[in-house]
N, C-alpha and C positions, 0 to 999 in steps of 0.2 A: 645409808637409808634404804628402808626394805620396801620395795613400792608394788601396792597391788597393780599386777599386770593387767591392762583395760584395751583389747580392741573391739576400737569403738565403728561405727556400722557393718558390722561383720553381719550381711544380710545373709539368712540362712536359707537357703531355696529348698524347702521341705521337701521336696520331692523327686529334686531335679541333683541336684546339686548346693556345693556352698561357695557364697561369693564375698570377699574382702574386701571392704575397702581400701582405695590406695592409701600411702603410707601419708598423702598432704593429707590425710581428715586426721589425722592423729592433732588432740585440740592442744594447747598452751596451757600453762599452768593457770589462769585465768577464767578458762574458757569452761561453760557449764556441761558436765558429762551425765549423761540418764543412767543410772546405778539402782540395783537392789539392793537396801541393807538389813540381811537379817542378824536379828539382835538374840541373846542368850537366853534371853530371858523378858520383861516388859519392854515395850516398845517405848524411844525415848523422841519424841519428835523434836523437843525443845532442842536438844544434844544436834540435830542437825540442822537445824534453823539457826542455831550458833555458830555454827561451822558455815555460813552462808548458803545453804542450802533450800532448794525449793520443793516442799513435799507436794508430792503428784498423787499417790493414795499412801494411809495408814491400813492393814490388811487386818481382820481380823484373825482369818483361819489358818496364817502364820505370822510370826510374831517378824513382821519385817516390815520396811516401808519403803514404798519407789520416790525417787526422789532427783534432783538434780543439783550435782555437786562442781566448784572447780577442782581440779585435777591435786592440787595442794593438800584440800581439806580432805577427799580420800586419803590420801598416805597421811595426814592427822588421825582421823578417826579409824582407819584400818590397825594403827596400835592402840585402841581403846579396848577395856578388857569386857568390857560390858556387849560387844560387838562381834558377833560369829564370823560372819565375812562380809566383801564387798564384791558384789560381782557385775558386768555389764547387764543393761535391761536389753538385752538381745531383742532380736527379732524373728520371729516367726512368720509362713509363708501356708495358705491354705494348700492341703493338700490333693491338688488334682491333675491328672493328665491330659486327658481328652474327652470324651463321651460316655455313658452305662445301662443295665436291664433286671428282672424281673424280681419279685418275692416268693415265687412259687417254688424256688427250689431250697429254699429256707424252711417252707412248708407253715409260711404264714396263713394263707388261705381255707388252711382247712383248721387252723389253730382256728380262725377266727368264727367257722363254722359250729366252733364247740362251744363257744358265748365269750371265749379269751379275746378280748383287742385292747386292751390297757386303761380299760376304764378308770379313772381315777387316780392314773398315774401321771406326776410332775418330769418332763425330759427337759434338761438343760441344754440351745444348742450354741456353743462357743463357737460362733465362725464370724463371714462376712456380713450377718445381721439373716432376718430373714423377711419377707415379705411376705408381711403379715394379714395383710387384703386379700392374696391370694384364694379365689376360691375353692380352691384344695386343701387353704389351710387355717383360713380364718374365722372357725366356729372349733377350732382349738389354740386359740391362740391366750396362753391366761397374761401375758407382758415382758418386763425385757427392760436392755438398761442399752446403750448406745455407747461406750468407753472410748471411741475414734473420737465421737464429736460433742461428749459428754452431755446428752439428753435421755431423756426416755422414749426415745423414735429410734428402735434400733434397726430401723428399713434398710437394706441389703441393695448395697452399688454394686455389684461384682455381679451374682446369680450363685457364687458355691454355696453359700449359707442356706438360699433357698432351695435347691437342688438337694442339701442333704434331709432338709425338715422334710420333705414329699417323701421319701423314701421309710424315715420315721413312722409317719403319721398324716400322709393326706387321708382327707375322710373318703370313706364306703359312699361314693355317689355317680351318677351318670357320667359325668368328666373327667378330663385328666387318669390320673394315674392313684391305686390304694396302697395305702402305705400299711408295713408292717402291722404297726400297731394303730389301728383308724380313730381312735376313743381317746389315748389317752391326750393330755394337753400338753403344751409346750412355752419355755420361754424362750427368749430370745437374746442373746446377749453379742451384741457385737464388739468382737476384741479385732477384729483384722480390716483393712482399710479395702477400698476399690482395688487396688492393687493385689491384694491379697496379703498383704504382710501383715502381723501385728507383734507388738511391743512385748515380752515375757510380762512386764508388769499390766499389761492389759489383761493378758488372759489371766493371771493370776487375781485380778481385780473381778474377771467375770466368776470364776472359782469360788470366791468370799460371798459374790452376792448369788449365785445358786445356791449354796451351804445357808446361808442366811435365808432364804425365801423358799426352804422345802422341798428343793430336786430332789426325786429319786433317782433321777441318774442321769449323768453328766455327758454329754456325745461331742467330741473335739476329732476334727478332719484337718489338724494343722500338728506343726510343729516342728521341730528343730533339734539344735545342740541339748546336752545338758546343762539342766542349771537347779542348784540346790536348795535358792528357794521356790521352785516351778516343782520340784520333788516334793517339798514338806506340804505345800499346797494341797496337793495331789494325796499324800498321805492323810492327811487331816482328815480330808473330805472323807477318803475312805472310812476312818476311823470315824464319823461324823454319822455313818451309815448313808452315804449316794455313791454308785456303783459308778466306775470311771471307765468310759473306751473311748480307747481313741486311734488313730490310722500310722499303722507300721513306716508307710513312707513311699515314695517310687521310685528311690533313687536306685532299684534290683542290689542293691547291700546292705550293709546294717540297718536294723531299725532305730526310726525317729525317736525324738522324744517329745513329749511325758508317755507313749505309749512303752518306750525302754523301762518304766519305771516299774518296780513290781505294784504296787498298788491300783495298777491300770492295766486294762483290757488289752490287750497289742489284737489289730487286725490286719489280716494279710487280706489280698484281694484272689479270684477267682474267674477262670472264663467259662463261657458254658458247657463246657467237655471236664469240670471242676480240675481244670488243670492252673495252677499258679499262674499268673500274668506277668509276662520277663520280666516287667522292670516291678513290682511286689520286693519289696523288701524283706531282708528272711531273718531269722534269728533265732535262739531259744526262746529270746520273747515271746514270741508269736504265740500266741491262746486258741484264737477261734482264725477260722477262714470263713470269707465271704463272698457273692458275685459281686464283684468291681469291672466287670468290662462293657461298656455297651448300657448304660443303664437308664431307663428313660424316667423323667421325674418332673418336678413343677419348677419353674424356672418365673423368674418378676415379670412384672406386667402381664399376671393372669395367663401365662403361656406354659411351653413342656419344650422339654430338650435330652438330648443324651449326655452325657459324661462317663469317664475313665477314672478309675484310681482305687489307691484305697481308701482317697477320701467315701467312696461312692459303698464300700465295702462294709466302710465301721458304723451305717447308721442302718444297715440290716442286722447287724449286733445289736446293735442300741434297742430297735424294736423290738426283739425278741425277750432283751433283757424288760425292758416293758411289758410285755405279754406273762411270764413267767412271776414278775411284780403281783398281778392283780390277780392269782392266784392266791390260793388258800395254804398256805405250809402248817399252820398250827397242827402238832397231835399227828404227826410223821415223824422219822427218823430223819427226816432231811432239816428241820428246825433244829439244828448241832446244838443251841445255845439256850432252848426250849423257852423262846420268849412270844412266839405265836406268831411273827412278822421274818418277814425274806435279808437278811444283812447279807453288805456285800461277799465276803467268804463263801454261803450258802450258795448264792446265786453264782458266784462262779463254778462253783464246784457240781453244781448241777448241770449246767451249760457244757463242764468240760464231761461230764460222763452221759452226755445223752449226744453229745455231737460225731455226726457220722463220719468214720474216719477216711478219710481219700487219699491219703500217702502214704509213708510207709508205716506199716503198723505200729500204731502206738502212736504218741507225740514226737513230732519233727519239727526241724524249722522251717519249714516250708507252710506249711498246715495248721501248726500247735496241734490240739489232741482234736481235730477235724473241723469240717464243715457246720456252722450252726445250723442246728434243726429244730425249730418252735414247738413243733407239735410231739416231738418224744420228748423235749422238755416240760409240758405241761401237761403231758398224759401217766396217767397211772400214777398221781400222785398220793390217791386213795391206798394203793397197794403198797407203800410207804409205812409203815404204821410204826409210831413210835416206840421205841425199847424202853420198858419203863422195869429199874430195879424190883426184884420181887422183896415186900416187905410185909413182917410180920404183923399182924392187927390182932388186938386185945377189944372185945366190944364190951364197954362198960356196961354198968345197970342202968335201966332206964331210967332211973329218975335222979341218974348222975353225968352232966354234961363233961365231956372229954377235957382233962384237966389244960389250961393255954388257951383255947380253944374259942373264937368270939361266935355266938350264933349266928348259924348262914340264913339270912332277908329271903325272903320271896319276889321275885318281878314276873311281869306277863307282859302283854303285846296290848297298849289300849289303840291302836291304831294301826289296820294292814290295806294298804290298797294298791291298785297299780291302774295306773291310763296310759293312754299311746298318742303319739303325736306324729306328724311327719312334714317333708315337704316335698313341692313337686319339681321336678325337675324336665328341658325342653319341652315341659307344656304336654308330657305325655308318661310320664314316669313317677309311680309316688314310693317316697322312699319313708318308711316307719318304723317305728322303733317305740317300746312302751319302758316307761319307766316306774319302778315300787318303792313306795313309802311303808316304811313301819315306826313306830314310835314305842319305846321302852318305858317302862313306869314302874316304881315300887307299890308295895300293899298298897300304900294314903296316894297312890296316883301323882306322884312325883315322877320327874322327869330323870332318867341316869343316864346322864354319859358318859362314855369308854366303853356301853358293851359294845361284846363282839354279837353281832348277827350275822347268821349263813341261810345259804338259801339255795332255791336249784331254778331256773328259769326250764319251762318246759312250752308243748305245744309248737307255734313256731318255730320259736331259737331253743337253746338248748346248753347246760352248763351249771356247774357250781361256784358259786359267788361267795364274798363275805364283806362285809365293812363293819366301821364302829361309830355308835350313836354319837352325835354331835352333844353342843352343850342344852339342847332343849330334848335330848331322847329320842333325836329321830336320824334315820340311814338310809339313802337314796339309793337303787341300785339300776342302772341304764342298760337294756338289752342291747343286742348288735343290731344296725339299720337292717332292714330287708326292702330289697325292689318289690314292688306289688303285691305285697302277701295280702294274702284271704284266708284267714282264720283267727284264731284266739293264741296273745301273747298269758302263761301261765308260768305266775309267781307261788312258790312253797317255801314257807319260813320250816327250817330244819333243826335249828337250835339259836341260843342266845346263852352268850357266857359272859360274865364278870365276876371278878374275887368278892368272895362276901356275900353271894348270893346265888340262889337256885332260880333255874325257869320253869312255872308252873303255866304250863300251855293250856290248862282247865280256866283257869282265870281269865281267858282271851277274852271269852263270850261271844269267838264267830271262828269260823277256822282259819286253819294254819294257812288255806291254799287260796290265790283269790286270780283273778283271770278277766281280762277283758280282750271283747271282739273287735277286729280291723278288718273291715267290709269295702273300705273307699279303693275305687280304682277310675283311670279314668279310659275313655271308648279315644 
């Protein structure tokens, strides 16, 4: 008899080391064992419910299910033909060391000076949960699933999970500490317990429902061994379009997994002389480098701490990859696939040819192809301009329409405005920000959604923006906070694009540009 080999709490210390358990935990044929089984082809729940089995998730974003089986019905169902493999639900361990420090040498701060801070972008964070009261982090907080204690309170026992969201995405305010990307929003999914461990099928559980609830990009500061359905997970999502990093490891040797995976970001960590940090894991893997030593961030109970690692490393990756998101690619050469939106291929392949190189020339494993840098990633995107085949045109007669050819609609703008809002902070500090409405409509004043609208904030902040009309024709765009400004936030609508239709900007009946004053300060 051919029996799948199963060690079972092979707890994996992501960072440190890997620890086995002794050989009495080896269970009885009896005895229930936590198993991944991914299947060929559709998932068959009944097939292991027959088998006496307890399903724990059915996954959608690969075709597997975490389950608990006795030791018998594995070596049953492991010769089912219907059945890929049977692997342990390993464990995984948050990856951190000790204490960490800044975003400036990322060069988030001056990205965010140009109006980039991730507006409007979804980050998934897969850790120890995060603490979502936090006031550094809870006016972006969009929700979250809790898989340790199955609720929707994914609140963070530990402090890594919250330690890596600050680093992400604390907001541009008087306290604490500003994160990468200050704008965009975050979920929260907790796969790893107080201890820091979590179950492969947890994080693969939290993987399905960030695919499922619209991340644009995934940020995991854990991990461990290989495992093939933690692979296809990981690939899916890719192929799903949500950009995946996650931390190389500390254990100073090969790197961890899922960031081993090619579909995944691998991040090595960095001290502030950008010299590798001895125990950084190295490999070919490795993509991007990060600061990981020393890095101060938002920590539960409203407070700040330092941290070590490369846990601390891969979620200045992650914001950057956020910042670069809420850019503009349409109508560059960098949109490879010319569909007007950032996929993850794009976004890496930008990331590695704009990242400054600190090692040995070129891509190493120490480095991958250097240090990220936000703001050569998001500049000069205008100077990109797309290659477009040269083609021959025939212009018919005028009173013969182009043969295939459906008549291109007319739209304009029946609605531009923008107001500013803010608040105060220790009763002496006002922080503002204006946000622009616009509303799309056809000829008869119909609403369309899916355009594209771009635009430039000018005045105080400054930068090029784009989003697309919702289902009633209208697109929000949020400036960066500013401490006590005094003057005029100014919004300029630059174009509106959808298939099927031309922007006639005569039809507005007010102009393209519209601007309001922020005067409030306090003595």
């Amino acid at each position: 008899m051919n029996r799948l080999p199963i060690t079972l709490l092979m707890i994996v210390s992501i960072l440190l080391s890997f620890v086995v358990a002794p050989a009495s935990a080896v269970p009885n044929d009896d005895e229930k064992v936590p198993v991944l089984i991914k299947f060929k082809g559709k998932t068959d729940a009944q097939l292991v419910k027959a088998n006496g089995g307890s399903i724990k998730y059915e996954y959608d974003v690969v075709p597997a299910i975490a389950a608990e089986l006795p030791q018998k019905a594995i070596d049953a169902l492991y010769k089912n033909p219907n059945i890929e493999l049977i692997e342990p639900d390993r464990i995984a361990q948050i990856t951190e060391e000790t204490i960490p420090w800044g975003i400036t040498r990322v060069n988030a701060p001056a990205t965010q000076a140009l109006g980039f801070t991730g507006s409007g972008i979804k980050v998934a964070v897969i850790d120890t949960g995060v603490d979502y009261n936090h006031p550094d982090l809870a006016a972006n907080y969009l929700g979250g699933y809790d898989y340790v204690n199955d609720d929707n309170y994914p609140m963070d026992d530990h402090s890594h999970g919250t330690h890596v969201a600050g680093t992400v995405l604390g907001i541009d305010n008087e306290i604490g500490v500003l994160g990468v990307a200050p704008n965009a929003g975050f979920y929260a999914l907790k796969a790893a317990d107080s201890t820091g461990y979590a179950t492969y099928s947890d994080i693969i559980a939290s993987i399905n429902w960030a695919v499922n609830n619209g991340a644009d990009v995934i940020t995991m500061s854990l991990g461990g061994s290989p495992s093939s359905t933690l692979e296809a997970a990981c690939d899916n999502a890719y192929n799903s379009g949500v950009v995946v990093v996650a931390a190389a490891g500390n254990s100073g040797g090969a790197v961890i997994y899922p960031a081993g995976y090619d579909s995944v970001i691998a991040v090595s960590a960095t001290d502030s002389n950008n010299v590798k940090a001895s125990w950084s894991s190295y490999g070919p893997e490795v993509e991007l480098a990060a600061p990981g030593v020393s890095i101060y961030s938002t920590m539960p109970g409203s407070s700040y701490g330092y941290k070590s690692g490369t846990s601390m490393a891969t979620p200045h990756v992650t914001g950057v990859v956020a910042l670069l998101l809420s850019t503009d690619v349409s109508g560059t050469n960098l949109d490879l696939d010319k569909d007007g939106t950032w996929d993850p291929a794009e976004v890496r392949a930008r990331l590695q040819s704009t990242a400054t190189d600190i090692g040995a020339s070129g891509q190493d494993d120490y480095y991958g192809y250097g240090l990220v840098n936000a703001l050569a990633a998001v500049s000069d995107l205008e100077q990109a301009p797309a290659v477009e085949d040269p083609v021959e045109t025939v212009t018919p007669p005028a009173d013969e329409a182009p043969a295939g050819d459906s008549p291109v609609e007319e739209m304009h703008l029946s609605d531009l405005s923008v107001t500013t809002d803010y608040s105060v902070k220790a009763n002496k500090h006002v922080f503002a920000y204006a946000i622009a409405t616009a509303t799309v409509v056809d000829v008869d004043g119909n609403p369309l959604s899916g355009a594209t609208v771009t635009g430039d904030w000018s005045g105080l902040v400054s930068g090029t923006v784009s989003a697309v009309t919702d289902s009633s024709g209208v697109v929000t765009f949020q400036s960066a906070q500013l401490k006590n400004p005094l003057g005029s936030f100014i919004f300029t609508v630059t174009g509106v694009t959808l298939d099927g239709y031309t922007y006639n900007s005569g039809a507005n009946g007010f102009e393209s540009e519209v601007s309001a004053d922020f005067t409030l300060s306090l003595k």
